[in-house]
Backbone bond lengths (Angstrom), bond angles and torsions (degrees), N, CA, C in turn:
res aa  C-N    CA-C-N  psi(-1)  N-CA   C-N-CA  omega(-1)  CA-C   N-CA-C  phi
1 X - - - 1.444 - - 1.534 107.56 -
2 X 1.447 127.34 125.41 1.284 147.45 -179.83 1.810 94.59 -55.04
3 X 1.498 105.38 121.55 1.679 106.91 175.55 1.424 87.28 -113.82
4 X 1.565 124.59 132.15 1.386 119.10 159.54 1.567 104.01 -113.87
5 X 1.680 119.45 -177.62 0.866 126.12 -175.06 1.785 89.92 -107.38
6 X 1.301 96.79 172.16 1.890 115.27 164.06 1.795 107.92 -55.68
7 X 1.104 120.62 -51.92 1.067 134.25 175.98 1.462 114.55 -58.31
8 X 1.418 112.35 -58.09 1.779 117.63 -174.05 1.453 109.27 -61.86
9 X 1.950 110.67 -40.77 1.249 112.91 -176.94 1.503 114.53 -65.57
10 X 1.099 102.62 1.61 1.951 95.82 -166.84 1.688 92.68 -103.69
11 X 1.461 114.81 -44.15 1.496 112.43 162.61 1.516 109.36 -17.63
12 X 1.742 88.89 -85.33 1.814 103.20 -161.76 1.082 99.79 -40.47
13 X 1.298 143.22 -48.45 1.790 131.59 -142.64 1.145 104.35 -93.84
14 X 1.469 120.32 -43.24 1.464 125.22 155.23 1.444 121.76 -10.74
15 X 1.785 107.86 -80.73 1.203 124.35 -178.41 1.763 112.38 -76.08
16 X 1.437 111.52 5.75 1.331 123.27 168.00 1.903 104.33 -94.33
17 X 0.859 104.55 -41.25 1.864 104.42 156.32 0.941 114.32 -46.12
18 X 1.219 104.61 -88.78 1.356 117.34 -167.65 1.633 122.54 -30.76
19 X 1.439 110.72 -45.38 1.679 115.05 154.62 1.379 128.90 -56.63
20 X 1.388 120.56 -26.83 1.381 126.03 171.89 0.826 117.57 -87.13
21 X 1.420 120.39 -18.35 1.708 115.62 176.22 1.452 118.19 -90.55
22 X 1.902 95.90 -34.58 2.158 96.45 174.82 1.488 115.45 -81.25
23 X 1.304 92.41 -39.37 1.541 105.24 -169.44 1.141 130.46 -86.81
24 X 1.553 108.75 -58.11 1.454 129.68 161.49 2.140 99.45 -24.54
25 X 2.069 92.41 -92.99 1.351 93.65 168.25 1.469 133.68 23.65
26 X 1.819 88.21 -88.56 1.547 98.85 -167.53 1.134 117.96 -79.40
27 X 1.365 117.13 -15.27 1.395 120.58 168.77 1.484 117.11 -61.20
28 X 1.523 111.63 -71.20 1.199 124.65 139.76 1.888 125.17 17.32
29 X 1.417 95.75 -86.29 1.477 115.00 148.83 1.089 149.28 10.21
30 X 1.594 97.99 -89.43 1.430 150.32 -174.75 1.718 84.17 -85.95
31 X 1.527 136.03 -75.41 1.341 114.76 -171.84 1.724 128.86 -53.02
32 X 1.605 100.62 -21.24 1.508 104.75 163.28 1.219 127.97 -77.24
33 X 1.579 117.60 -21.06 1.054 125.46 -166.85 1.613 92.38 -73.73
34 X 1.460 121.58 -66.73 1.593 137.29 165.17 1.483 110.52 -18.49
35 X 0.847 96.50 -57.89 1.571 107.34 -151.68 1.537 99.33 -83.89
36 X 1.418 127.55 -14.52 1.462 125.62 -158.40 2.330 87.03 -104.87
37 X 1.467 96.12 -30.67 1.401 98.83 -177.24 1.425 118.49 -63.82
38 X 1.600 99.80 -58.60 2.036 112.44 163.75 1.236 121.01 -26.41
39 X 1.582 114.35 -54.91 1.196 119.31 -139.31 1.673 93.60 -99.06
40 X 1.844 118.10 -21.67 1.002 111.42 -157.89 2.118 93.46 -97.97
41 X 1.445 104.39 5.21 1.593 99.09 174.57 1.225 105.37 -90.17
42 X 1.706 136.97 4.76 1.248 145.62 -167.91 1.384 113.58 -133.35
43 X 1.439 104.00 10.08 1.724 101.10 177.09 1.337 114.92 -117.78
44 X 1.324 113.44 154.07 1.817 116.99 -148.14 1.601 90.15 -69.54
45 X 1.192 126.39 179.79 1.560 125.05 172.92 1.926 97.40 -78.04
46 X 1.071 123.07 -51.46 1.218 131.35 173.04 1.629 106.47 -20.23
47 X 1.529 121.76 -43.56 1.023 114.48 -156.52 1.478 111.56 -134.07
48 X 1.615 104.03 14.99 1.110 104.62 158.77 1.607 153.50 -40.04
49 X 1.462 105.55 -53.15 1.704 126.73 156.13 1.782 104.62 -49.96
50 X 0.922 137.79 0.81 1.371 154.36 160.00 1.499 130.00 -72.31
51 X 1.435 91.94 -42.70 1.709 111.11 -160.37 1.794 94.75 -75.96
52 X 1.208 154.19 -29.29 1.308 131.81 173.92 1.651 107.70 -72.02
53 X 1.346 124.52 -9.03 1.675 114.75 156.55 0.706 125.80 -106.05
54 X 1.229 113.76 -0.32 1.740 111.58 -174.48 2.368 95.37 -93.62
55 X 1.133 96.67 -25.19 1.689 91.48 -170.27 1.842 98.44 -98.20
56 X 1.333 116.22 -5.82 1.578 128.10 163.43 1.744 98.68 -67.29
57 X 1.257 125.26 -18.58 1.280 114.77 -173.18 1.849 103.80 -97.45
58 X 1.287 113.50 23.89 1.290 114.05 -168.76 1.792 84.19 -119.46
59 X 0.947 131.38 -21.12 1.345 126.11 170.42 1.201 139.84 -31.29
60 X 1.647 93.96 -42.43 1.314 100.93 163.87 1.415 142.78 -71.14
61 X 1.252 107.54 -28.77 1.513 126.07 -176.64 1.895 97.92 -69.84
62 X 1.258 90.55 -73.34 1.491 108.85 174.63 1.646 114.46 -25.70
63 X 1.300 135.02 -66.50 1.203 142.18 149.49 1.162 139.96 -30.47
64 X 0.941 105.02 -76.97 1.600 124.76 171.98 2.011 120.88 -70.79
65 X 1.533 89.79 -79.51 1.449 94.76 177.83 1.738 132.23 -33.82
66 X 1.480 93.13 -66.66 1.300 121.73 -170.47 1.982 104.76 -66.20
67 X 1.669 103.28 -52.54 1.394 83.99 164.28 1.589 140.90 -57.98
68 X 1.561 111.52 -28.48 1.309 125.64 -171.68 1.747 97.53 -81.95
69 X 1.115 131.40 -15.47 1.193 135.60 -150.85 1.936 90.64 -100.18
70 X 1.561 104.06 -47.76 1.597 128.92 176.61 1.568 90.08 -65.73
71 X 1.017 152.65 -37.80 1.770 132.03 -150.86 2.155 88.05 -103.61
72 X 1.396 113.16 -23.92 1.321 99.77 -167.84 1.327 105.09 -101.41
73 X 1.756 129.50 -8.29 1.438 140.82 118.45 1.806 103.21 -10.03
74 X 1.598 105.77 -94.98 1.048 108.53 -161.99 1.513 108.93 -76.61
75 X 0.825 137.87 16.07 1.379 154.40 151.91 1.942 101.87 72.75
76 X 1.020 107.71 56.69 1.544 136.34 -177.92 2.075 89.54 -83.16
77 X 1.101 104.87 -64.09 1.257 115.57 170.28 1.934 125.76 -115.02
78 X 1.294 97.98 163.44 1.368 107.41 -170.47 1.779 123.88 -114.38
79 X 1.369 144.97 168.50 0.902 145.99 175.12 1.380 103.35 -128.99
80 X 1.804 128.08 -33.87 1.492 119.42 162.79 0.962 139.25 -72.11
81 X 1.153 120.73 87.90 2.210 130.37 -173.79 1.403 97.75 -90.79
82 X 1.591 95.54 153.17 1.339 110.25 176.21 1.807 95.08 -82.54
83 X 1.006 120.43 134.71 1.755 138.84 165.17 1.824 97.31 -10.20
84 X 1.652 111.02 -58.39 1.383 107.31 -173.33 1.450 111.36 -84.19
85 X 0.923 116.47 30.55 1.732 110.32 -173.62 1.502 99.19 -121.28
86 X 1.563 100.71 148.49 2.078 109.87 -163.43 2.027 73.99 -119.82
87 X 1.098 128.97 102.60 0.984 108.80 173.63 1.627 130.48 -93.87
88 X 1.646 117.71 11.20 1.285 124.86 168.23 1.754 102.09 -121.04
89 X 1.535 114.52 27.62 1.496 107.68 176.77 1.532 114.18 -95.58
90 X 1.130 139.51 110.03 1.561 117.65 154.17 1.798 112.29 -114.91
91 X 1.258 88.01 -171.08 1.443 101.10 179.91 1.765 124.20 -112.69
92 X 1.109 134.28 119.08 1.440 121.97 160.32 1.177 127.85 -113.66
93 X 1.611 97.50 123.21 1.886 110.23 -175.34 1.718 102.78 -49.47
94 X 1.226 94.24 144.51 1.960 85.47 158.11 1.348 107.41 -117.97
95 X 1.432 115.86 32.31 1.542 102.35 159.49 1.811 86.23 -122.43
């Protein structure tokens, strides 16, 4: 089990920002931008004024899913634990 300190933990999340805010973002973005265009060459005129929430609901997949789905692809992450293993548990000191 990952023990961090007060200090180390503020690192990681830090530089875990910092990707969600430059990177994440534009990615982000760019998949709304996509995804709001697709969906809006297939939507009736009726329901056009619609189409930037209706392709905001693709966000999720796009983000989340598909990347976590891509890291256990490339086997970045795992789904086989040994019985004794907490594999999203750690610890942070608060001193």
């Amino acid at each position: 089990m990952p023990i961090y300190s007060k200090a180390q933990y503020g690192e990681l999340m830090a530089k875990a920002e910092q990707f969600m805010k430059n990177r994440m973002g534009e990615l982000i973005e760019t998949i709304d931008n996509v995804s709001e265009h697709i969906i809006g060459e297939h939507t009736p005129n009726r329901l056009k004024k619609s189409v930037a929430r209706i392709s905001g609901q693709d966000r999720f997949y796009h983000t989340v899913c598909a990347p976590a789905k891509k890291m256990l692809d490339m086997k970045y992450i795992s789904t086989s634990y040994n019985p004794l293993e907490m594999p999203t548990t750690y610890v942070v000191l608060s001193k």
